[in-house]
Steps between C-alpha positions, in 0.01 A plus 500: 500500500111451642388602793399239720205492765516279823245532816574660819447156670700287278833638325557170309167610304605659169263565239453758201336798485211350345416264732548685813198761331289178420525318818508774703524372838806277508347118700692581770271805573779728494513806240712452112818768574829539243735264595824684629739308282313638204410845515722710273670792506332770279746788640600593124130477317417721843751784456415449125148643548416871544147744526425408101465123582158453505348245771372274245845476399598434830275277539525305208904455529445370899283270333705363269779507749263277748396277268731505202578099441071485453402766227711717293543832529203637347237270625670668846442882320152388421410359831564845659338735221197318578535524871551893523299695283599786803808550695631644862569848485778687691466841623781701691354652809848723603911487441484157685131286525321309180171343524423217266148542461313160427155571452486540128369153448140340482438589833690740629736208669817404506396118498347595151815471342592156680203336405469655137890303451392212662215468258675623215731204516278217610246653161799525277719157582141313499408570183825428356533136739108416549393505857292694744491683843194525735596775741353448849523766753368711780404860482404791682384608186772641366662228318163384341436835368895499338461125340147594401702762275815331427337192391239670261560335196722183554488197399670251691474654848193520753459624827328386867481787712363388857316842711390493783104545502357839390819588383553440129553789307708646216383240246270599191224286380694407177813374727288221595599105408127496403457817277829326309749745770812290694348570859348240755397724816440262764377637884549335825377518841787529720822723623781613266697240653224215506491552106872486423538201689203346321723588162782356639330161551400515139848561376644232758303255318800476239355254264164712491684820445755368197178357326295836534825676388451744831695776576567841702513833351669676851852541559516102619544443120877586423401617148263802661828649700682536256260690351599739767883451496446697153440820745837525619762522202250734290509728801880501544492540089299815531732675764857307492580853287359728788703329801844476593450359833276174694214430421271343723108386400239554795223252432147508644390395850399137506572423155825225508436398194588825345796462756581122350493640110755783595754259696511269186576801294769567713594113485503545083772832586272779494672778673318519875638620818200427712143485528240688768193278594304601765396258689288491840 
């Protein structure tokens, strides 16, 4: 078995895991998804799991389950070590509410732990194949700040964050390309929306982006959700012993893809009645 990846404009597209986290952005311009015919049915490793699985572990077998026809089982183990040197915790507020608490990463985020994974794997699988990623995204300031962090110390992985002007912020001195740091900070006159769709002219230029190995680091890149489908089993692992009844995950305002990582965790047979979103 491999899972397979196709594009939400084009089902005949099929391509490995690999590829869909290189190219990113499928030519159609849709987004890399699982392919339905090949997402498996992890009902038994689920039920398997309980409160002393750690979420590296969790991680690290999802991995390998993802991605398992590519690199063997340890490479998979290894990949998510690196990724979280911290972990969700769950707290029981009363008899029947949980709260998985997400802020115990670089920056206090839950996107930490997606973009730590996604880099994790694209550091790891380079070194091992050859090859590079440029990352080249927008930011609020946020995301700058986390790559500034995450990317501290790799090798085959650097990073264009585009701010609007005056706003940069959240990057150290020694995060810099020039002081020998992964970081480009680039400012531009314009809207939030102006800039993006300056960035998507750049990556619509397909020949220009292969050659200059570009890439996203948001939830566009397939490899960053699944960072965050990690969330779901580790939760149900922590309190499948405290529950005899539905459980149902309410997910942040505004947030789908948080939304998107718990509905394929459902797709892979993780116990879900329902989710809450609200929504205006």
């Amino acid at each position: 078995w491999l899972m397979q990846f196709t594009s939400t404009r084009n089902r005949e597209l099929s391509v490995k895991f690999s590829q869909a986290v290189k190219q990113c952005i499928p030519e159609d311009g849709g987004v890399f998804v699982p392919s339905e015919s090949s997402i498996e049915d992890l009902r038994r490793w689920i039920y398997y799991i309980d409160e002393n699985t750690s979420f590296r572990s969790i991680a690290g077998t999802l991995t390998s389950a993802f991605i398992q026809d590519e690199f063997s089982p340890i490479i998979c183990e290894t990949i998510a070590t690196q990724a979280f040197p911290f972990s969700p915790v769950v707290t029981q507020l009363d008899d029947h509410l949980f709260n998985l608490e997400l802020y115990h990463g670089y920056t206090g985020c839950y996107r930490d732990f997606g973009v730590s994974y996604l880099c994790s794997y694209l550091e790891y699988t380079q070194k091992l194949n050859g090859g590079n990623t440029v990352f080249l995204d927008f930011t609020n300031g946020e995301l700058g700040a986390l790559l500034s962090k995450v990317l501290h110390g790799k090798e085959t992985i650097k990073a264009v964050v585009v701010y609007k002007k005056g706003t940069v912020r959240g990057i150290a001195d020694e995060d810099l390309v020039w002081n020998g740091g992964n970081i480009y900070p680039v400012e531009m006159d314009g809207t939030e929306a102006q800039i993006k769709a300056a960035i998507s002219r750049i990556f619509a230029d397909k020949e220009f982006a292969e050659n200059h190995h570009l890439s996203v680091a948001n939830t566009t890149n397939i490899c960053r959700l699944f960072g965050q489908i990690f969330h779901y089993p580790y939760s149900f692992a922590q309190i499948k012993n405290k529950v005899d009844s539905d459980i149902y995950y309410a997910c942040d305002a505004g947030n789908y893809a948080t939304l998107m990582a718990g509905l394929y965790s459902w797709r892979f047979a993780l116990p879900v009645s329902g989710f809450y979103l609200p929504a205006t």
